[in-house]
C-alpha positions as a Markdown table, in Angstrom:
| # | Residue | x | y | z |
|---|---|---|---|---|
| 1 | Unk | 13.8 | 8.3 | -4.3 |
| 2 | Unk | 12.8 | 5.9 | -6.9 |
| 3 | Unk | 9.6 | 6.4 | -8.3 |
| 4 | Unk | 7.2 | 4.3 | -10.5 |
| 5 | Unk | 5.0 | 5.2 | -12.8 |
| 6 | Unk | 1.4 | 4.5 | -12.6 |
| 7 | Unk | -1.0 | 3.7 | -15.9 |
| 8 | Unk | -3.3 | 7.5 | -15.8 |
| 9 | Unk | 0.5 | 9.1 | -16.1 |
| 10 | Unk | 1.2 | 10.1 | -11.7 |
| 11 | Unk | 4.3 | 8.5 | -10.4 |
| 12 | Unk | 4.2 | 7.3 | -6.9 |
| 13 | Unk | 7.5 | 6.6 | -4.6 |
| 14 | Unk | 9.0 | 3.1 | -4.9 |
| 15 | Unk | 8.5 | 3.0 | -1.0 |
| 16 | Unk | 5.6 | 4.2 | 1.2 |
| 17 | Unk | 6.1 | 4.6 | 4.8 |
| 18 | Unk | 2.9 | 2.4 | 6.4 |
| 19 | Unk | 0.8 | 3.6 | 9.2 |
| 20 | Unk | -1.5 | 0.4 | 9.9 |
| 21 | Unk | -1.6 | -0.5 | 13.8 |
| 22 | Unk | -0.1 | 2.7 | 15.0 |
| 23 | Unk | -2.2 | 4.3 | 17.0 |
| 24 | Unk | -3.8 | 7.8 | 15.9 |
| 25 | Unk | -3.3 | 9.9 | 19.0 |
| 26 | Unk | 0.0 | 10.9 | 19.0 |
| 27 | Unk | 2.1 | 7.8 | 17.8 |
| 28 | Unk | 1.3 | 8.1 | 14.0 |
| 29 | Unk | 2.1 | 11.9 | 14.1 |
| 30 | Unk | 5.7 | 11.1 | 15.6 |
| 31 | Unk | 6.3 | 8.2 | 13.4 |
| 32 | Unk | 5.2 | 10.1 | 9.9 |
| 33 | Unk | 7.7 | 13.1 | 11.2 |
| 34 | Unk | 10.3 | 10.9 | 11.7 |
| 35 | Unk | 9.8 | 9.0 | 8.3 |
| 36 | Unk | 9.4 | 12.6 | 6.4 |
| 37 | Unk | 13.0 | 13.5 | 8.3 |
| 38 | Unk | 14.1 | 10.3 | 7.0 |
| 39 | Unk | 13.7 | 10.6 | 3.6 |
| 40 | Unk | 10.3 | 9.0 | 2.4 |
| 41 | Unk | 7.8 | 10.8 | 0.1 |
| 42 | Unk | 4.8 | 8.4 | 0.8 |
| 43 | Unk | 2.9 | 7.8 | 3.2 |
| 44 | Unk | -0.1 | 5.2 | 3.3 |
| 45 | Unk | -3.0 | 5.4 | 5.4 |
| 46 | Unk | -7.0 | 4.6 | 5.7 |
| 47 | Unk | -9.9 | 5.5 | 7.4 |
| 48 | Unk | -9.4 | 2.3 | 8.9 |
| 49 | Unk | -6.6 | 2.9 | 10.7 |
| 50 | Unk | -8.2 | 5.8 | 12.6 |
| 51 | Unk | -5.2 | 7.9 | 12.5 |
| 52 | Unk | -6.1 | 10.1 | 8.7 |
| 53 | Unk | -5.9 | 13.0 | 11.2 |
| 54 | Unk | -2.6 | 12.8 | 12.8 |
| 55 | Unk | -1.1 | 11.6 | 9.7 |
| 56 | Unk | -2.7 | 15.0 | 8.0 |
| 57 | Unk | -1.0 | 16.9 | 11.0 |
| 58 | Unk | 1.9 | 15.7 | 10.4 |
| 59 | Unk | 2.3 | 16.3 | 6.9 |
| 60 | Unk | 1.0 | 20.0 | 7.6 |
| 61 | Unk | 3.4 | 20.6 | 10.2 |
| 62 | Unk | 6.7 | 18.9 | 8.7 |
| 63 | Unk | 7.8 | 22.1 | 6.7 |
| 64 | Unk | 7.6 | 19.9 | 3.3 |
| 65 | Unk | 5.4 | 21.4 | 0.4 |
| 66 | Unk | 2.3 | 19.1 | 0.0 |
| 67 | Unk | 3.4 | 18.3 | -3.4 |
| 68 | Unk | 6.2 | 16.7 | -2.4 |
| 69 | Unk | 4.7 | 14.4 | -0.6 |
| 70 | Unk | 2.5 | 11.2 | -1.9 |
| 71 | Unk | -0.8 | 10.2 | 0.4 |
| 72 | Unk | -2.6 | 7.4 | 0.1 |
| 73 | Unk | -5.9 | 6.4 | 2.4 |
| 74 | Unk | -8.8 | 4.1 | 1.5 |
| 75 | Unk | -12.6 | 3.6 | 1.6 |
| 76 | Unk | -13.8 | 1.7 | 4.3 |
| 77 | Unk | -16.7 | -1.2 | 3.6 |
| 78 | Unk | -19.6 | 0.9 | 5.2 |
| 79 | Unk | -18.8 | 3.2 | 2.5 |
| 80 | Unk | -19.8 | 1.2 | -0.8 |
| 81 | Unk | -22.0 | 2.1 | -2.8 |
| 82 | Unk | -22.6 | 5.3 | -5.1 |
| 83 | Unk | -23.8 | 8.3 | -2.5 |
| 84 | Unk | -22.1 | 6.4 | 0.6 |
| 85 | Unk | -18.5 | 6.3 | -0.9 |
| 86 | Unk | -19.1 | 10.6 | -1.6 |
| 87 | Unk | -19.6 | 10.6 | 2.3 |
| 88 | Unk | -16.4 | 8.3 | 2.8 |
| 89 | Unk | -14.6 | 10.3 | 0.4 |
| 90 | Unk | -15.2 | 13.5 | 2.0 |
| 91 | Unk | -14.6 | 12.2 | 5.1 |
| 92 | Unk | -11.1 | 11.4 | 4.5 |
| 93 | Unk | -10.5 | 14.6 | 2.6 |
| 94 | Unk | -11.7 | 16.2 | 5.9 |
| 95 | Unk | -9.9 | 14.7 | 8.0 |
| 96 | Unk | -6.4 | 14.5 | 6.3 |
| 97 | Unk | -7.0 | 18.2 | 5.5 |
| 98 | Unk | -4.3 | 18.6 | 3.2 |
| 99 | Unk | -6.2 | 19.6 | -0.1 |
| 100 | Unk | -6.1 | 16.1 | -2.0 |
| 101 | Unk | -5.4 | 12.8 | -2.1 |
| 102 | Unk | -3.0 | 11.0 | -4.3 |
| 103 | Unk | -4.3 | 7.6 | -4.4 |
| 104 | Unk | -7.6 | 6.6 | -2.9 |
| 105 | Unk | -8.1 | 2.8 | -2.7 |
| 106 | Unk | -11.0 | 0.5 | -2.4 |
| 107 | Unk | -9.9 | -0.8 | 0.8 |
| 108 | Unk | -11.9 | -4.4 | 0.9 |
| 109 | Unk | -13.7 | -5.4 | -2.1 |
| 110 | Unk | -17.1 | -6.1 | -1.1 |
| 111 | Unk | -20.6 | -5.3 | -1.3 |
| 112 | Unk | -21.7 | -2.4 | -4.0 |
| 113 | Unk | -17.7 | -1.9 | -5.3 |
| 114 | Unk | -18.8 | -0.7 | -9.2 |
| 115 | Unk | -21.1 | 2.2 | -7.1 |
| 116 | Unk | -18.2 | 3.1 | -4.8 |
| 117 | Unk | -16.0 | 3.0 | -8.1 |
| 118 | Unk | -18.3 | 5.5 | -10.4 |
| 119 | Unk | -18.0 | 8.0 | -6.9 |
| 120 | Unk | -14.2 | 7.6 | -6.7 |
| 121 | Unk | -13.8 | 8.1 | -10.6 |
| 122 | Unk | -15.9 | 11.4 | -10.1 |
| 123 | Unk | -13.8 | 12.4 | -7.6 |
| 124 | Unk | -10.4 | 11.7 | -9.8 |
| 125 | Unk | -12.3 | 13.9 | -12.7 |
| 126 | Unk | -12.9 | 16.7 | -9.8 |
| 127 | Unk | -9.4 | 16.7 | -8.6 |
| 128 | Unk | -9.8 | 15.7 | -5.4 |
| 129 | Unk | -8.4 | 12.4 | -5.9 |
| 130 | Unk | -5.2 | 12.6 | -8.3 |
| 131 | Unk | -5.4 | 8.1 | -8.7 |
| 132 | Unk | -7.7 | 5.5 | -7.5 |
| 133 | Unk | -6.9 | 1.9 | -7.1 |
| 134 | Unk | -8.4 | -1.3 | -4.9 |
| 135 | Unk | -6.7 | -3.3 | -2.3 |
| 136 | Unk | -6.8 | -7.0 | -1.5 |
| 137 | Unk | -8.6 | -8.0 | -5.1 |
| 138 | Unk | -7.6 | -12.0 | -5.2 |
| 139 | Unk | -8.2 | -12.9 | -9.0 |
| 140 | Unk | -11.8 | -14.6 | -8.5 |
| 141 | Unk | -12.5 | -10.8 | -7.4 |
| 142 | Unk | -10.0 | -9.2 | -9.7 |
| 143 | Unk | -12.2 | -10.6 | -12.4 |
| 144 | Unk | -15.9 | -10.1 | -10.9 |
| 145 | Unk | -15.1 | -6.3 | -10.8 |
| 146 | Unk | -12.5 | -4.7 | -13.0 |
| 147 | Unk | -13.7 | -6.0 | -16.4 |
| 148 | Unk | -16.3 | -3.3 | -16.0 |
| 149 | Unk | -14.8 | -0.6 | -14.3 |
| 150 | Unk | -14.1 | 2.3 | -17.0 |
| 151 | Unk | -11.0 | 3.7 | -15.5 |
| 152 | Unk | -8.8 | 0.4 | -14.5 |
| 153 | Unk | -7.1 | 0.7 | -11.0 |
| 154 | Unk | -3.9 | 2.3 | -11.1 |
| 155 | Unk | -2.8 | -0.1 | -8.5 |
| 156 | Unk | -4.0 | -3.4 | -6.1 |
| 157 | Unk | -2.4 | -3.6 | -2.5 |
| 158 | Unk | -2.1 | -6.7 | -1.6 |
| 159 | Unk | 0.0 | -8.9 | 0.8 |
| 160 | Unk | 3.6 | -9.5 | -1.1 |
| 161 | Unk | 6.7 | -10.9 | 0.2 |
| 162 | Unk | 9.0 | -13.0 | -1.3 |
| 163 | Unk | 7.3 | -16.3 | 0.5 |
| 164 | Unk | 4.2 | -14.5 | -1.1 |
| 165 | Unk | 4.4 | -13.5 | -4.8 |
| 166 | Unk | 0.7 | -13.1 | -5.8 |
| 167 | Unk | 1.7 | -14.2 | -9.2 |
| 168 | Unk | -1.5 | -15.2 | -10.3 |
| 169 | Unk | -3.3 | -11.6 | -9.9 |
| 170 | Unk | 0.1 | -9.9 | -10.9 |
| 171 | Unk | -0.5 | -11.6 | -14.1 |
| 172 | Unk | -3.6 | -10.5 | -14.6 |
| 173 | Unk | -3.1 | -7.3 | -13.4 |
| 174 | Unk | -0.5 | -6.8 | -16.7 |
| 175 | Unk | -3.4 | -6.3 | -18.7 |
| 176 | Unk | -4.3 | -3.2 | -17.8 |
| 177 | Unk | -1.4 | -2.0 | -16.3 |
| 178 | Unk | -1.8 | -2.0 | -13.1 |
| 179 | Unk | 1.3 | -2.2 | -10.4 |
| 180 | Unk | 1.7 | -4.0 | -7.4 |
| 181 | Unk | 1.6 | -2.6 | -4.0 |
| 182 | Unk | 2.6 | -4.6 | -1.1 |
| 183 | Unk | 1.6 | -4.3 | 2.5 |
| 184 | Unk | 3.2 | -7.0 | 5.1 |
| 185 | Unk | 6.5 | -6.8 | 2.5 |
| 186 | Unk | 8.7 | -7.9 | 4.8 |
| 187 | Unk | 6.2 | -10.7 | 5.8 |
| 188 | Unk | 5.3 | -9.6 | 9.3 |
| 189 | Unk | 8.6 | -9.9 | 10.9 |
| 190 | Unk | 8.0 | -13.6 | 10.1 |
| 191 | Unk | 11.7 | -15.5 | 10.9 |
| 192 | Unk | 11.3 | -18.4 | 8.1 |
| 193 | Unk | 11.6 | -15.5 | 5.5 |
| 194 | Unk | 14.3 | -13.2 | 7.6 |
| 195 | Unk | 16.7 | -15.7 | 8.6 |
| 196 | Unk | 16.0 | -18.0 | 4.9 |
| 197 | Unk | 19.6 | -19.1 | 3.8 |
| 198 | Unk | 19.0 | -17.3 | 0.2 |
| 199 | Unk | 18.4 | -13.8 | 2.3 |
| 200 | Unk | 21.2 | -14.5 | 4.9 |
| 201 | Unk | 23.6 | -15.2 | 1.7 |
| 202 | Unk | 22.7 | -11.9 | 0.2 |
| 203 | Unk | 23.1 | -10.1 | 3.6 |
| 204 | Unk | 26.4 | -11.2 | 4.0 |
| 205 | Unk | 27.7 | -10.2 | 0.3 |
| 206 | Unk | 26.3 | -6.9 | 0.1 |
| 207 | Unk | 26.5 | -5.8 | 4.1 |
| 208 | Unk | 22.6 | -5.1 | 4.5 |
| 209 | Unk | 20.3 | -6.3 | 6.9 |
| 210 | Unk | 17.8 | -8.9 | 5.8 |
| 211 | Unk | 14.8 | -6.4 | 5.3 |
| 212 | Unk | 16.6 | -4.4 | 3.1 |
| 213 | Unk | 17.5 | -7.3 | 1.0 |
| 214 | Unk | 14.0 | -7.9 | 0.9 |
| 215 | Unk | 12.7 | -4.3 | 0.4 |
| 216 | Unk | 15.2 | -4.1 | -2.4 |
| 217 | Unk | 14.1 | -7.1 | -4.4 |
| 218 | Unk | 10.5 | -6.0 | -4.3 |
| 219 | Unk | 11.5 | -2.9 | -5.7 |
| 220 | Unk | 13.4 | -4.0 | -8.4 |
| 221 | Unk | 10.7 | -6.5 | -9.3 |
| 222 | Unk | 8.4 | -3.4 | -9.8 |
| 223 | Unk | 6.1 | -3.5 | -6.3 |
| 224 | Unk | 5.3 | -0.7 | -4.5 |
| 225 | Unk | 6.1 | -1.3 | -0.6 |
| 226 | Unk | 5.3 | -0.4 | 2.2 |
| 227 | Unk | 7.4 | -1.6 | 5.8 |
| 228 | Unk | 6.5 | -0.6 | 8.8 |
| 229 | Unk | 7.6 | 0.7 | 11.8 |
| 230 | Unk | 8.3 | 2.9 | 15.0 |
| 231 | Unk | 11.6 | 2.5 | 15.2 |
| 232 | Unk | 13.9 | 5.3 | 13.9 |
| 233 | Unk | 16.7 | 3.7 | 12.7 |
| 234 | Unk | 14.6 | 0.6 | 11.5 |
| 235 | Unk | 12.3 | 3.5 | 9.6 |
| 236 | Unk | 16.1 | 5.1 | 8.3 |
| 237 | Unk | 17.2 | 1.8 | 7.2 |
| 238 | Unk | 14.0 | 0.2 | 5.1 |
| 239 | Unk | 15.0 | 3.0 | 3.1 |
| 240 | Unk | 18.7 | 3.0 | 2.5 |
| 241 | Unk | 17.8 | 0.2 | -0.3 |
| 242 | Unk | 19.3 | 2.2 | -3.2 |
| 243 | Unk | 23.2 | 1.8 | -3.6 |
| 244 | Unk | 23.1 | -1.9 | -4.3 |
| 245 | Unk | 21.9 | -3.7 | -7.2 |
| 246 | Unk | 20.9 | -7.6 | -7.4 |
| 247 | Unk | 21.8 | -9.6 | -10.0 |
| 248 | Unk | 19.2 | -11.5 | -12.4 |
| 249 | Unk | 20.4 | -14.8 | -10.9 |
| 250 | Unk | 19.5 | -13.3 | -6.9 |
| 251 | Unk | 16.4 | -12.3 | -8.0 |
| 252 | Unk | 16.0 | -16.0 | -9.8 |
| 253 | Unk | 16.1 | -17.1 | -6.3 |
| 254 | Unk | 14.1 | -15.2 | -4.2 |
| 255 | Unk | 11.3 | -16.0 | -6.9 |
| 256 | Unk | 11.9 | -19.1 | -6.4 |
| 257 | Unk | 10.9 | -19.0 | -2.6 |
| 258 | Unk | 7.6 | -18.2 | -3.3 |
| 259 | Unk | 5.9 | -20.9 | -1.5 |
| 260 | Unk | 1.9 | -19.4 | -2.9 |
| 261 | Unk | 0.5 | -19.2 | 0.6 |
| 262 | Unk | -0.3 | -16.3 | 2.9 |
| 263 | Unk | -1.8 | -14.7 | 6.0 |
| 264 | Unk | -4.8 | -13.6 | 4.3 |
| 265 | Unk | -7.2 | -15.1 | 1.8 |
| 266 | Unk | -9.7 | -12.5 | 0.8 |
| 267 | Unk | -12.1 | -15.1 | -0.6 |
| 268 | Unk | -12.7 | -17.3 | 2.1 |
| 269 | Unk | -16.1 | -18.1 | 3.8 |
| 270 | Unk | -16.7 | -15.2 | 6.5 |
| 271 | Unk | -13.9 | -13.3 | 5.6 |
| 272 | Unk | -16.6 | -10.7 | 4.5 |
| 273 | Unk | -18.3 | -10.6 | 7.4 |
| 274 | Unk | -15.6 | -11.1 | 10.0 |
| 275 | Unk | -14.6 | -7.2 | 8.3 |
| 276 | Unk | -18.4 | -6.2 | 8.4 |
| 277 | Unk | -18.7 | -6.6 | 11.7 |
| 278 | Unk | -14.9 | -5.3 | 12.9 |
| 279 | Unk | -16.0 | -1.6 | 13.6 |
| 280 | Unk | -17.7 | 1.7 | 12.5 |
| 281 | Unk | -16.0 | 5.2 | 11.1 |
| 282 | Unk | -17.3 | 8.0 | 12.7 |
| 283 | Unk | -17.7 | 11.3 | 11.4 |
């Protein structure tokens, strides 16, 4: 597996397998299995997604030593703020149960972030967190927070695909090193970017499907992704991405589908509030 390095020294997998929207009662333990079977290394989670536990299970139970294997979860918004975000924090350790947590993201930047931030770098210092990072920063936000954090995000997960390049915040986010990490990579199943003449081109010449394609240029740009799915064979085949190379012309144009727009704007009106109001973390 290819693996990136992040800027406090920890590598992370090229690919993460993504648990969002699968449901924590039985489904996520069966889908992690079968993506640890597979082949992945990483596996991406959040107390948002109300399945930390079965996803902790799962890892437990898979035979594989825990250092193998790369976990990620995030801090939900009821958690900002200095003494709330140790609660969150040990709430997810808790419920993972699996000793640590590799990367520990501010899930949506809101409300008291730079408190939230000084409990996660604590945390880092005390080893229960081995990297911290943030998660849907647009650059207006990118730049209201960062410039004063003291230990710069080793990563921002954002939507990325190639009809969605972030390049603004990806420039920005050179400065201090920070990587890329893209959720909705393959852009929701969306069909303008799986059937788009410049993907279909490059599935014919090198005999993968369209998502690999994808997948594969997102890696070799140097993004972190993470697909999606139930499906065995789909979750065997998002990572069979590694015996093919594109060219610097193929990657030329995919960049050049970017078309700047996505699903999700993190800075518009309500936005905030809409996530406020979605739901509560028990403990």
């Amino acid at each position: 597996m290819m693996r990136f390095t992040l800027n406090d020294g920890n590598t992370i997998p090229a690919i993460g397998f993504g648990v969002f929207m699968i449901p924590g009662d039985g489904p996520t333990y069966d889908a992690v299995l079968a993506a640890l079977k597979a082949g992945y290394r990483h596996i991406d989670t959040a107390a948002a997604y109300f399945n930390e536990e079965d996803v902790g299970r799962a890892i437990r139970d898979s035979g594989i030593p825990r250092e193998e294997i790369f976990v990620t979860s995030k801090l939900w918004l009821q958690d900002h703020g200095y003494e709330q975000a140790k609660v969150g924090i040990a709430r997810s350790l808790r419920k993972l149960d699996i000793g640590y947590i590799d990367l520990y993201l501010i899930h949506q930047p809101y409300g008291d972030v730079p408190g939230a931030w000084k409990a996660m770098e604590e945390a880092k210092a005390e080893g229960k967190l081995k990297s911290i990072g943030v998660s849907n920063m647009s650059p207006a936000i990118w730049k209201k927070f960062v410039p004063g954090f003291e230990t710069k995000p080793a990563v921002n997960q954002v939507e990325f695909n190639p009809l969605y390049q972030e390049k603004e915040i990806r420039a920005l986010m050179v400065e201090t090193n920070t990587l890329l990490e893209a959720w909705y990579p393959l852009g929701h199943g969306d069909a303008s970017l799986l059937s788009n003449p410049t993907i279909q081109a490059l599935v014919d010449k090198y005999g993968k499907n369209a998502g690999q394609i994808i997948l594969r240029f997102e890696v070799q740009d140097g993004v972190i992704t993470l697909p999606k799915s139930t499906n065995p064979e789909r979750i065997r085949t998002n990572l069979d991405i590694f015996d093919f190379e594109l060219t610097g012309d193929e990657m030329n144009k995919i960049r050049a589908m970017d078309t700047g727009k996505g699903s999700h704007d993190p800075d518009a009106p309500g936005v905030e509030q809409m996530l406020r109001g979605a739901f509560v973390i028990e403990d």
